[in-house]
C-alpha positions, 0 to 999 in steps of 0.5 A, a space after each residue: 234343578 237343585 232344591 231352594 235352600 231353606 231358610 234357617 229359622 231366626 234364634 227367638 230372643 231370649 227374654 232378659 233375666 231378672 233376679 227374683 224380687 224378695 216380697 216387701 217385709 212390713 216395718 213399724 211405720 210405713 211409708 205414706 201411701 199415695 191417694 187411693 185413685 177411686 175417692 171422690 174429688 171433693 173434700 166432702 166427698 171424701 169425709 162422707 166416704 170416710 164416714 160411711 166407712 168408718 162411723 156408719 149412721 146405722 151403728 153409730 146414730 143407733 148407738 146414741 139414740 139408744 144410749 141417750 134414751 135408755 140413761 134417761 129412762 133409768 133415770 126417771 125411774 127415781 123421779 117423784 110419781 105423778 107425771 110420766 117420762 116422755 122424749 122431748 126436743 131436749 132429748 132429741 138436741 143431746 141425741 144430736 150432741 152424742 152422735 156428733 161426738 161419738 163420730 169425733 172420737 171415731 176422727 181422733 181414733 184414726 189419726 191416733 192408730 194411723 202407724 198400726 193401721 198403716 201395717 194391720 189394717 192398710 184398707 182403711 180410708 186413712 192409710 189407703 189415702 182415701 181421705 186426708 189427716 188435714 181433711 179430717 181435722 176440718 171435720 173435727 173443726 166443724 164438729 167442735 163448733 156444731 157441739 158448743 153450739 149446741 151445748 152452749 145454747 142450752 146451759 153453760 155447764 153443758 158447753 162446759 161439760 162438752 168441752 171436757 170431753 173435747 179436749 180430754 179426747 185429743 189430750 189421749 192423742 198425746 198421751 198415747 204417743 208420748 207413753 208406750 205403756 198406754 199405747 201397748 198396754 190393753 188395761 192400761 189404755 181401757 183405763 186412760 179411755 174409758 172416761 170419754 164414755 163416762 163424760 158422754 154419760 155425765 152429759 146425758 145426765 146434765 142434759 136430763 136435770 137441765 131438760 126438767 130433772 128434779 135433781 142430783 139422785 143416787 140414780 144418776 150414779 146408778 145409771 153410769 153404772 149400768 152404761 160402763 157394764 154395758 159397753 165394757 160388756 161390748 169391749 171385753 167381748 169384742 176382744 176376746 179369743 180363743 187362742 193367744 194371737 201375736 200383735 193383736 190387741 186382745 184381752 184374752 191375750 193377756 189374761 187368757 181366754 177363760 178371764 175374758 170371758 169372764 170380764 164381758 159375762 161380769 160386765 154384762 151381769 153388772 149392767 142387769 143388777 143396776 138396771 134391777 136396783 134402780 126399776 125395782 120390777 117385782 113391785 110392777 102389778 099388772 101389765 106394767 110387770 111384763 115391761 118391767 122385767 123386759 130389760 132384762 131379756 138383753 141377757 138372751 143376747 149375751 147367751 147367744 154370743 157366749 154359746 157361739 164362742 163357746 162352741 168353737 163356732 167362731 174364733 172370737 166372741 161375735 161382736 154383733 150380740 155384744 151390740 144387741 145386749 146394748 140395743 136391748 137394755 136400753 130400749 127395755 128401759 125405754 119401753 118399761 118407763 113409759 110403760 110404768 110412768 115413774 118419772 117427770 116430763 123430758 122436753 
């Protein structure tokens, strides 16, 4: 008998060839980006997710409560003697009123860098698709009525005032798209932003004479001052690198390294030198002393900071000193005025 035949073995097909795929290039204005399939169903949902991402209560409720007491400590300090200065529901409606705009103004930013995020930054909620323009405009919207509410049922000149920094944030909106120099240009869009911080500042000053204020001081102008050093302290620091990075938004980039270094320390001195020559802490006898000097132990935060970046430990100046030199200062002041009891009653 022969042997069987053996089967030959069948030809395993041969998978198709496809062509190589060249990766994505990224350009300038991306294409939409469908809604990230984890975000919650709701609208508000979705806004409490953006909020926690993007305005987190532990930095930016932290911010105004500090902001607002540390201004209207400095200026107590300039009231007459005889009463003490002490927080009151006034002081806890306008910590309400700047947290509640802080958080605008964070809304606004998004939508204003919605075509670079969607490029640098695509992870964000707004250009991953985790929350809507048009859901964020009705945040805003809300926000809008809260505030005047809140502003109007205390003076005019408050919801007046409020309604400034409302409309001047949204005209930076505008401006922004329609200048290219603001929108490119580092200086020139700080010079263009800054006075949101100033109006907020004022607001805190207007809400401290309407709560029981003896009148307009040079005080009032020395605290703005010491509010503008500390947070450009923050923003010059933040922004500062040790090597020219191509398309990102750095100080250092324009003026290089050592300049910038030398903004944030500036800052920072300037925001000190007010703070000593509104409280004036070499006249302070006894325990009160100890307080008076206390502000000025926010340095430490700064030497920290500049000696990280300075060492080469980090590629920028780590942004967390630059918000605790804030913290700090403003709660030094806290504690020094009710310590050294200049200043009138706040309620």
């Amino acid at each position: 008998m022969s042997a069987p035949r053996r089967k030959s073995p069948a030809p395993e097909a041969t998978p198709p060839v496809t062509p190589p795929v060249a990766p994505p290039v990224a350009s300038p204005v991306a294409p939409p980006v469908a809604r990230d399939p984890g975000t919650p169903g709701t609208t508000i949902g979705r806004l409490l997710g953006f909020l926690r991402e993007r305005a987190p209560s532990r930095v930016y409720l932290t911010y105004a409560v500090t902001w607002v007491l540390g201004m209207q400590a400095l200026l107590a300090y300039t009231e007459p003697a005889g009463t003490r200065w002490r927080p009151g529901w006034g002081t806890a409606a306008e910590i309400l009123c700047v947290w509640l705009a802080l958080i605008f103004a964070r809304i606004v930013d998004e939508q204003k860098d919605l075509a670079y995020d969607r490029v640098h930054n695509p992870t964000r909620p707004l250009p991953r698709g985790a929350v809507t323009t048009g859901e964020l405009r009705v945040a805003m919207a809300v926000i809008v009525v809260l505030l005047l509410g809140l502003t109007l049922g205390r003076s005019t000149l408050l919801g007046l005032w409020m309604t400034l920094f409302l409309v001047y944030d949204c005209f930076l909106v505008g401006l922004e798209k329609w200048s290219r120099r603001v929108r490119d240009g580092i200086f020139l869009n700080l010079i263009v932003t800054y006075p949101v911080q100033a109006v907020v500042s004022g607001h805190i000053w207007l809400a401290y004479l309407d709560s029981g204020g003896t009148g307009f001081r040079w005080s009032g102008a020395a605290a703005m001052v010491v509010c503008a050093g500390a947070f450009l302290h923050f923003e010059f620091a933040r922004k500062t690198g040790r090597t020219n990075v191509p398309g990102a938004t750095l100080y250092s980039n324009v003026v290089g390294t050592r300049a910038s270094v030398g903004l944030a320390l500036g800052s920072a001195l300037i925001a000190a030198v007010g703070v000593v020559v509104v409280t004036r802490p070499w006249t302070a006898d006894g325990p009160e002393a100890l307080a008076a000097w206390l502000p000025l132990a926010a340095w430490a935060y700064v030497w920290v900071g500049a000696e990280r970046f300075l060492a080469g430990r980090t590629t920028t100046w780590p942004p967390v000193p630059a918000m605790g030199f804030i913290a700090c200062l403003y709660l030094g002041l806290v504690v020094s005025a009710l310590c050294a009891g200049p200043g009138s009653v706040i309620g």
